[in-house]
C-alpha positions as CSV (number, residue, x, y, z in Angstrom):
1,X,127.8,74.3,97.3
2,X,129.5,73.4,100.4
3,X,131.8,76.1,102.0
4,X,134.1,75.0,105.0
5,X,135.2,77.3,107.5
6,X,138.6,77.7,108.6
7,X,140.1,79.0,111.7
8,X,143.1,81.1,111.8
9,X,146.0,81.1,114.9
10,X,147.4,84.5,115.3
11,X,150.5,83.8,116.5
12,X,151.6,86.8,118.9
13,X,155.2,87.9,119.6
14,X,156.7,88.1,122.6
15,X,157.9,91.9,123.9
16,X,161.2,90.2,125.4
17,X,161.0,92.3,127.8
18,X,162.3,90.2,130.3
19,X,165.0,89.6,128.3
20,X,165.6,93.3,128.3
21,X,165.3,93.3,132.1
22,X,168.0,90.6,132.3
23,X,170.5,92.6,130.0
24,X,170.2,95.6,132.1
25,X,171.0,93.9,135.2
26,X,174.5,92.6,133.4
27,X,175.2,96.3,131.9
28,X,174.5,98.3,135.4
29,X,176.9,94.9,136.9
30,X,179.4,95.6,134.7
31,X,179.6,99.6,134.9
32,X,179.3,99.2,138.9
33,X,182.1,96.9,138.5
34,X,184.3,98.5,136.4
35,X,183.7,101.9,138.7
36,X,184.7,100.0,142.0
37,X,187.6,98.2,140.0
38,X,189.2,102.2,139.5
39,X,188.7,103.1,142.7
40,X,190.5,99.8,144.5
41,X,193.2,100.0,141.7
42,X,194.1,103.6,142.4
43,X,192.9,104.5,145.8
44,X,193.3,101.2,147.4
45,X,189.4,101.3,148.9
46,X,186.1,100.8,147.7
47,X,184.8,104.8,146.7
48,X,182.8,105.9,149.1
49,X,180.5,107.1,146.1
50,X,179.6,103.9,144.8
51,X,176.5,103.5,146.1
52,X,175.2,106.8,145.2
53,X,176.6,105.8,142.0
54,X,175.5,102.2,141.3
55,X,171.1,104.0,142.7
56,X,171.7,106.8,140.7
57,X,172.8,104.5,137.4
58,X,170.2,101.2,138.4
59,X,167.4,103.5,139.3
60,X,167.5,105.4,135.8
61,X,168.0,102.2,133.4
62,X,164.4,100.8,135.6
63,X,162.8,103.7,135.2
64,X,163.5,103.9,131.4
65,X,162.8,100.0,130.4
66,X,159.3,100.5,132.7
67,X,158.2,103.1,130.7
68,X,159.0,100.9,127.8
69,X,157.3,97.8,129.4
70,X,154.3,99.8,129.5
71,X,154.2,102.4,127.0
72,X,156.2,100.6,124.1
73,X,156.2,96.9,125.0
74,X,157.1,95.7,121.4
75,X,160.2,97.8,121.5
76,X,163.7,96.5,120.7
77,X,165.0,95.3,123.8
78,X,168.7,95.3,123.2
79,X,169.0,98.7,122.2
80,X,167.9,100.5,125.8
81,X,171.0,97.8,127.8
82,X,174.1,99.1,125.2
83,X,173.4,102.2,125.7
84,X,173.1,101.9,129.5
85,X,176.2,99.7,129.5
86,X,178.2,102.6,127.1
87,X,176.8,105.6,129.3
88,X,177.8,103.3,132.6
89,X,181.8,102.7,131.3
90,X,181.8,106.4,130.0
91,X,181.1,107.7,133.8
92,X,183.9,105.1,135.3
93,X,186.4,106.2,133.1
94,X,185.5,109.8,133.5
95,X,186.1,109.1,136.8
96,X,189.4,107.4,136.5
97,X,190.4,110.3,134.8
98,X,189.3,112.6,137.5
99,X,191.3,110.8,139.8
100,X,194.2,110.9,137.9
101,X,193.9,114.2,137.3
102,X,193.5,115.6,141.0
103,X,196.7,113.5,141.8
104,X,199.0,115.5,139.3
105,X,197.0,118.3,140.8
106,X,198.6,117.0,144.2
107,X,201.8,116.5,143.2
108,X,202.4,120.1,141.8
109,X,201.0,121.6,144.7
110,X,197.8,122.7,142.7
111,X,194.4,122.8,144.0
112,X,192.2,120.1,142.1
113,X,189.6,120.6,139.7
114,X,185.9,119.7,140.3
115,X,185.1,116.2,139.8
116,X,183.5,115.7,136.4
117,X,181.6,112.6,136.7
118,X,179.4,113.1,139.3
119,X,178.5,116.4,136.4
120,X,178.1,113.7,134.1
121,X,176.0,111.3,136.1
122,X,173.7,114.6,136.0
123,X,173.6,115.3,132.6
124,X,172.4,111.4,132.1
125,X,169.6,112.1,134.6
126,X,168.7,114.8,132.3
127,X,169.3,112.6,129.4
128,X,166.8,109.8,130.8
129,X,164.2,112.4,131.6
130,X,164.2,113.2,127.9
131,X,163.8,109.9,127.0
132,X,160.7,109.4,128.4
133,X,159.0,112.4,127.0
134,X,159.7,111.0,123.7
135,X,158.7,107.6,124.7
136,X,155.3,109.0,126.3
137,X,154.7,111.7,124.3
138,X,155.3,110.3,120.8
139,X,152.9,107.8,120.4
140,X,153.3,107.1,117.1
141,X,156.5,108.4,114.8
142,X,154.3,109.0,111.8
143,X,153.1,112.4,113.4
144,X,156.9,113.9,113.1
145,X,156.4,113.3,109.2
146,X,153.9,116.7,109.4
147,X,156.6,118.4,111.1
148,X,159.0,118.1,108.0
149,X,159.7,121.6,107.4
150,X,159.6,122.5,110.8
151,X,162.2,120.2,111.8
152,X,164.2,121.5,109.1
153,X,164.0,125.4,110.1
154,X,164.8,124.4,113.5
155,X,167.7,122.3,112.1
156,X,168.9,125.8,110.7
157,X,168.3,127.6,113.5
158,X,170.2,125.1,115.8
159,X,172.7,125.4,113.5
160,X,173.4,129.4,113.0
161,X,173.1,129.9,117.0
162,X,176.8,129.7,117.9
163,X,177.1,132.6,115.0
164,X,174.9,134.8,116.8
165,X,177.1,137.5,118.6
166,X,177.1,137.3,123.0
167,X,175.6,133.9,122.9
168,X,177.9,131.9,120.7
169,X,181.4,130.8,122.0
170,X,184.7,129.7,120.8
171,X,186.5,126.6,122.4
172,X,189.2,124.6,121.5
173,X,188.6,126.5,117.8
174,X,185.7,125.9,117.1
175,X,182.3,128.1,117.2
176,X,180.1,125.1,117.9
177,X,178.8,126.3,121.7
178,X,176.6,128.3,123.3
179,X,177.0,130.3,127.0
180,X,173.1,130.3,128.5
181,X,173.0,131.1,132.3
182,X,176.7,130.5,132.5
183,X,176.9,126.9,131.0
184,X,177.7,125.8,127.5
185,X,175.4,123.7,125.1
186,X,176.3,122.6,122.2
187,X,173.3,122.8,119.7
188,X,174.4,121.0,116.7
189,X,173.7,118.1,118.6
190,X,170.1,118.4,118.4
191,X,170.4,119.8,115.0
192,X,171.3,116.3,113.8
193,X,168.1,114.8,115.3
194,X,165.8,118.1,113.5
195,X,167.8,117.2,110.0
196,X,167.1,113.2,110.2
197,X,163.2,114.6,110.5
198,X,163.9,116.7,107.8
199,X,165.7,114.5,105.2
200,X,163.5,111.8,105.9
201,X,160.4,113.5,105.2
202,X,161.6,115.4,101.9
203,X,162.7,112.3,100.6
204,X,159.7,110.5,100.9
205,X,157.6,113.3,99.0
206,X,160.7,114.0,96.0
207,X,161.8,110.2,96.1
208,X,160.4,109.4,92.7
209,X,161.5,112.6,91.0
210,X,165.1,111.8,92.6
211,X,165.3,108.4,91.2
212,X,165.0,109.3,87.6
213,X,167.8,108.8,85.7
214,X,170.0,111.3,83.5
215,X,173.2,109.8,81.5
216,X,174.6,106.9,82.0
217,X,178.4,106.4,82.4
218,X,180.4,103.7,82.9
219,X,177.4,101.7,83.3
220,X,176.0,103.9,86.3
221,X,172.8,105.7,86.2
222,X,173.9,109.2,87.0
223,X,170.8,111.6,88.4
224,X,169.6,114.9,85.9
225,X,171.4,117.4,86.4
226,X,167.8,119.2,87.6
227,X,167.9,117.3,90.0
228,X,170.9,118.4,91.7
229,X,169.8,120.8,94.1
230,X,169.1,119.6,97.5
231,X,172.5,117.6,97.4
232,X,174.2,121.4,96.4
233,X,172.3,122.8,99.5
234,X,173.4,120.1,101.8
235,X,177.1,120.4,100.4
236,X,176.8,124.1,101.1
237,X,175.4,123.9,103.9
238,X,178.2,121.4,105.4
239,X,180.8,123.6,104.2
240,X,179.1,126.5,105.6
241,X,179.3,124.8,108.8
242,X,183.7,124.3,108.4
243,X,183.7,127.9,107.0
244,X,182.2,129.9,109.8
245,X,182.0,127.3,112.8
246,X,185.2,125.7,112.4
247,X,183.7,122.5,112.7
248,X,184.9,119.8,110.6
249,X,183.8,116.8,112.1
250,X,179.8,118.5,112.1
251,X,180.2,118.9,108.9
252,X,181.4,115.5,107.9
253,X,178.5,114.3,109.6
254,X,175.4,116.2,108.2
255,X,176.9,115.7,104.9
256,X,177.4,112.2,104.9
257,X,173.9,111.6,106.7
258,X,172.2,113.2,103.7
259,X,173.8,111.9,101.2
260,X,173.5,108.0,102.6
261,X,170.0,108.7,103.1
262,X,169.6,110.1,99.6
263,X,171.0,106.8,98.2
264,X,168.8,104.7,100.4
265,X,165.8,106.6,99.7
266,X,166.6,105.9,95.7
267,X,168.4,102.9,95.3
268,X,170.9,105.1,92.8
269,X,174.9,104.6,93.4
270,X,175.0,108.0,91.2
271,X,174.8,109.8,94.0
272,X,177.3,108.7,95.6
273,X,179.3,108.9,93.1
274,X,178.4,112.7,93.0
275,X,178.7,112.9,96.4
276,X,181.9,111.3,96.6
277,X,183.1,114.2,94.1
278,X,181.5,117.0,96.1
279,X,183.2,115.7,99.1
280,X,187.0,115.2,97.8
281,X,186.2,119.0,96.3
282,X,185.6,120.1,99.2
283,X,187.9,118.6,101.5
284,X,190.7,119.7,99.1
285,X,189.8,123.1,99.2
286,X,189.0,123.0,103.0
287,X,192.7,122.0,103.5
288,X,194.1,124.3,101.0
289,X,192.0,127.6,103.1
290,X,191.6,127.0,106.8
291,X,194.3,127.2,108.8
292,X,193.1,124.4,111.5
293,X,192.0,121.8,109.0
294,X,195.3,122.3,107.7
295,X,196.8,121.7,110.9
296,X,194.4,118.6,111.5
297,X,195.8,116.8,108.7
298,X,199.4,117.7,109.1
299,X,199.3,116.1,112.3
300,X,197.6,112.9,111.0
301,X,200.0,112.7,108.5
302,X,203.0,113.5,110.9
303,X,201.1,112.8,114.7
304,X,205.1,112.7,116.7
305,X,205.9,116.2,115.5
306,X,206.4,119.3,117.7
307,X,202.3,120.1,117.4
308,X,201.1,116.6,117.0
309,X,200.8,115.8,120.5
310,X,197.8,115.6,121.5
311,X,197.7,112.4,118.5
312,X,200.7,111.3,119.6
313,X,200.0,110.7,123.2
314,X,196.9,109.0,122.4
315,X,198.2,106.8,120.0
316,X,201.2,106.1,122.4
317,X,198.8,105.2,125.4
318,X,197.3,102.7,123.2
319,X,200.4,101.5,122.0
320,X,201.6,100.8,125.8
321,X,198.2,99.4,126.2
322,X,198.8,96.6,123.6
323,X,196.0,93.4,123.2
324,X,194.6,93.5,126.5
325,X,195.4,96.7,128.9
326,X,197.5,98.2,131.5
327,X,194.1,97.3,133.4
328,X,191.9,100.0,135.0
329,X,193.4,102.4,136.5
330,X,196.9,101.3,135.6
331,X,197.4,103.8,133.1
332,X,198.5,107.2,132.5
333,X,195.4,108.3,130.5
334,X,195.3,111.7,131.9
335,X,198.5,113.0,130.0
336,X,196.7,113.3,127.0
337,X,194.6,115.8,125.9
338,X,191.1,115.8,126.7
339,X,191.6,112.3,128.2
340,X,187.6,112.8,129.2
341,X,186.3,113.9,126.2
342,X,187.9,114.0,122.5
343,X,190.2,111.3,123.8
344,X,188.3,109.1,125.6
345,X,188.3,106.1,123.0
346,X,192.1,106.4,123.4
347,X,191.7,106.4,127.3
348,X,190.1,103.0,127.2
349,X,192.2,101.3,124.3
350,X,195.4,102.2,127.1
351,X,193.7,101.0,130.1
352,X,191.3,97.7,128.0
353,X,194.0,97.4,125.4
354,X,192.5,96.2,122.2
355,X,190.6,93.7,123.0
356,X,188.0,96.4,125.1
357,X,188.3,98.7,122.5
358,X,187.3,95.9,119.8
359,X,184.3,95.3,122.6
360,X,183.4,98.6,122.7
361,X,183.1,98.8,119.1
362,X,181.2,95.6,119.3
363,X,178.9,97.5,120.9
364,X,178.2,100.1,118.9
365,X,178.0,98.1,116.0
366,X,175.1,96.2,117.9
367,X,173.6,100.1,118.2
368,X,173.3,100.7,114.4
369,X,172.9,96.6,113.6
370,X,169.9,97.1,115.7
371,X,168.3,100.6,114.9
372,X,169.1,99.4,110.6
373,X,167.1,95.9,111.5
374,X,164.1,98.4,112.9
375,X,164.7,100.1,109.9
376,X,164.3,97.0,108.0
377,X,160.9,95.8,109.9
378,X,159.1,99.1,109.4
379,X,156.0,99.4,107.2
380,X,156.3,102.5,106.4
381,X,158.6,104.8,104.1
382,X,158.9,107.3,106.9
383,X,159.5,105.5,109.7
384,X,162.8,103.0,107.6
385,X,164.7,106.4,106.4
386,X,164.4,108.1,109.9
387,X,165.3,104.7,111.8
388,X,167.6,104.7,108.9
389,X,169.5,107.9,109.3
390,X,169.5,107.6,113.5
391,X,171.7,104.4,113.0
392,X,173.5,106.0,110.8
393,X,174.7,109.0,112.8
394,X,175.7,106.8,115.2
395,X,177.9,104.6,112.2
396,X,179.5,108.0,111.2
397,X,180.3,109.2,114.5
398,X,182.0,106.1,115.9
399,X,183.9,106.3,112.2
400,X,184.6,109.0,112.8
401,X,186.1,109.6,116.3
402,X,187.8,106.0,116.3
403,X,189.4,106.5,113.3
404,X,191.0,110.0,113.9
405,X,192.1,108.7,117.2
406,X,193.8,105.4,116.1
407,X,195.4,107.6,113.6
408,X,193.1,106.2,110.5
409,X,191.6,109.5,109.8
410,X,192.4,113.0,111.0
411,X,191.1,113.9,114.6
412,X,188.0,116.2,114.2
413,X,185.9,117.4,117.0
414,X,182.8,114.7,117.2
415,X,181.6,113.3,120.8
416,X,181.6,109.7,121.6
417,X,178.2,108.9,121.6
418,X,177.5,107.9,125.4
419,X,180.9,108.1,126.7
420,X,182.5,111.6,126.3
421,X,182.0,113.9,128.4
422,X,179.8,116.6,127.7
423,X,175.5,117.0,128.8
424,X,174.6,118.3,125.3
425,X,175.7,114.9,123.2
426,X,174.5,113.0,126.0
427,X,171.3,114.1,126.1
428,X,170.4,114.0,122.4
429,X,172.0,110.4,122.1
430,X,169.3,109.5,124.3
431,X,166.4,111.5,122.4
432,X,167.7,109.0,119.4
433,X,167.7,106.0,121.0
434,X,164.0,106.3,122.6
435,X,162.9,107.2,118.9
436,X,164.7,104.3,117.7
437,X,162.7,102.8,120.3
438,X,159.3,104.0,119.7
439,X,160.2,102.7,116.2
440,X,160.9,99.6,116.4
441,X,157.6,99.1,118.7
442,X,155.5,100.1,116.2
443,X,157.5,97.6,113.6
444,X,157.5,94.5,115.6
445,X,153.8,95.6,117.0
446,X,151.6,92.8,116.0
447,X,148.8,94.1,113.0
448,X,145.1,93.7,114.4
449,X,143.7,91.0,112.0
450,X,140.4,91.8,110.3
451,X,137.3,90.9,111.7
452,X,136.3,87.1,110.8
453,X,133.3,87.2,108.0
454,X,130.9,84.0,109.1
455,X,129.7,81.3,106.7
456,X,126.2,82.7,106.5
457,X,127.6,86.0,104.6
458,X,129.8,83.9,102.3
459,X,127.0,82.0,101.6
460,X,124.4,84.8,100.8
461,X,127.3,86.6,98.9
462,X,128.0,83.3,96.6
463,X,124.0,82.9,96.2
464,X,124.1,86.7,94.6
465,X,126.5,85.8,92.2
């Protein structure tokens, strides 16, 4: 017997790094650009802070995409330029507001507030910093999988902080903050990240018993009613969250990540169907017993009344803004309401018009397009519902703030991922998109073939036979 050998080509993917490089050249052009534009536009002159703007911006985005050259080569390489390109706009319109802002200040005979982007340039220093201790520190996402529980105590504990009495605050309504060495966090932000761990890893332990089915109605395979604990805990929970934090858009948001990752974990549309119900349930009787949902939704329905005008002059900005802007810095964004923050969607649909909002959205949609396909191209169970729920959060945020503030939803109190202002959300946004990251390395990493067996051992093995 005659046994020819054959020789394999590995074929190795490229890291695109490169390509990566190239994207975040365009994204720190365009968010120099844009920040230069404001400053001709409304001061007439370059700002004299464009330099120390454009290093502090440019040196960051190298110093993260290095650290993935040589610690995750395999990663995604789109991901890292959006968000550098989303954190880069938010700053240039947090400025433009700033400016606006101080020249009311002027014109009243006020004193100005402190600038808030350079605080904001800051807090994405921070936010990069953090990103590279997740990028060198976790090596390999499987090891969070051990830290199930863990994650989820600390979920809870993130959670219950702002309840604690002397360290929990109230602003704008909501109980949401905490005051540490006179500056306010918001810890629900890294709550989210602790409960993706969480869900994820239950799920991949009570999958099975999950995806049994119960009765079946209307041709749907609806879960045992046995079964129906962790998605009463999570509704409880989320309503826990509106009940004593008076935080509806949180709540929204845990909720709806648990319950999408339930589905995908078990492939059953009875869930959602279940889920659906919990949720209507419990947004009725959230509207029927708290005062500021109640408010939040009589001002979607009715945004031009006496107390609708925070709504109003949002939706009125864009309005004026129409298909393609007043142009930067042509606008009256700072009239509205947290212009910087809540608003700022609203800021940029006035000053872009809809065509940059649409661009921004395009963005975003890249985001979770992105982190789902990493999702999608990871061996392991684990690894597809954490990538899974990360995108996710990001879907349900942006759902949530654009809708409320183009009047398709009522407003609730969610951050614009990247953009608002605030160090907490900006930070954790970054913690998910270098574990998005260290994800998708270890999916697109190239498997180390097995060791070629010579034609001798086949031989001897075929003679024992």
């Amino acid at each position: 017997m005659s046994i020819a050998s054959t020789s394999v080509i590995q074929i190795i993917p490229r890291t695109r790094r490169g390509v990566e490089l190239l994207l975040l050249i365009i994204a720190i052009g365009v968010s120099v650009g844009a920040y230069v534009n404001i400053g001709i536009t409304v001061q007439d002159k370059v700002p004299a802070s464009t330099g120390y703007y454009a290093a502090g911006i440019g040196l960051l985005a190298l110093i993260a995409h290095f650290a993935l050259r040589y610690r995750a080569p395999y990663a995604d390489p789109v991901l890292l330029p959006c968000a550098v390109l989303l954190n880069g706009l938010g700053v240039a319109m947090i400025h433009r507001i700033d400016l606006g802002l101080a020249a009311v200040a002027e014109a009243n005979g006020r004193t100005p507030k402190a600038a808030a982007a350079p605080q904001q340039i800051t807090w994405t220093a921070v936010g990069i910093i953090l990103f590279l201790v997740v990028i060198l520190v976790i090596r390999d996402h499987r090891r969070l999988q051990a830290l199930t529980y863990t994650a989820g105590l600390a979920g809870l504990v993130l959670l219950v902080l702002p309840l604690i009495p002397g360290l929990g605050v109230n602003l704008n309504g909501a109980r949401i903050w905490i005051r540490l060495a006179g500056m306010s966090f918001q810890p629900g932000e890294f709550a989210k990240v602790c409960l993706v761990v969480f869900f994820a890893g239950y799920l991949v332990v009570k999958r099975d018993v999950l995806t049994l089915a119960g009765h079946r109605f209307l041709g749907l395979d609806l879960p045992r009613a046995r079964d129906l604990g962790p998605i009463l805990i999570a509704w409880f929970v989320s309503l826990g969250v509106l009940v004593f934090e008076s935080d509806l858009g949180s709540s929204l948001l845990f909720f709806g990540l648990f319950l999408f990752l339930l589905y995908v974990a078990t492939e059953r549309a009875g869930w959602l169907i279940i889920g659906g119900l919990l949720f209507v349930g419990g947004a009725y009787f959230a509207y029927q017993t708290f005062g500021h949902v109640h408010k939040r939704i009589q001002d979607w329905l009715d945004p031009f009344s006496i107390d609708g005008g925070q709504v109003a002059n949002g939706l009125m900005g864009q309005a004026w803004g129409g298909i393609l802007g007043r142009g930067l810095g042509q606008g009256r964004p700072e009239i509205t309401l947290y212009a910087n923050s809540d608003m700022i969607i609203s800021s940029f649909a006035e000053e872009l018009g809809l065509t940059g909002l649409i661009a921004i959205i395009l963005i975003y949609t890249l985001i979770i397009e992105r982190g789902l396909r990493t999702a999608l191209g990871c061996r392991d169970i684990f690894g597809k519902l954490i990538a899974t729920g990360l995108a996710m959060s990001f879907a349900l945020q942006v759902f949530v703030i654009v809708g409320g503030v183009t009047g398709l939803i009522p407003l609730t109190g969610l951050a614009t991922p990247f953009m608002a202002l605030g160090g907490t959300s900006l930070v954790a946004n970054w913690a998910i998109i270098a574990l998005l990251l260290r994800i998708s390395d270890q999916a697109r990493r190239p498997q180390t073939p097995a060791a070629p067996v010579s034609d001798e051992t086949i031989a001897m093995a075929v003679q024992k036979q």
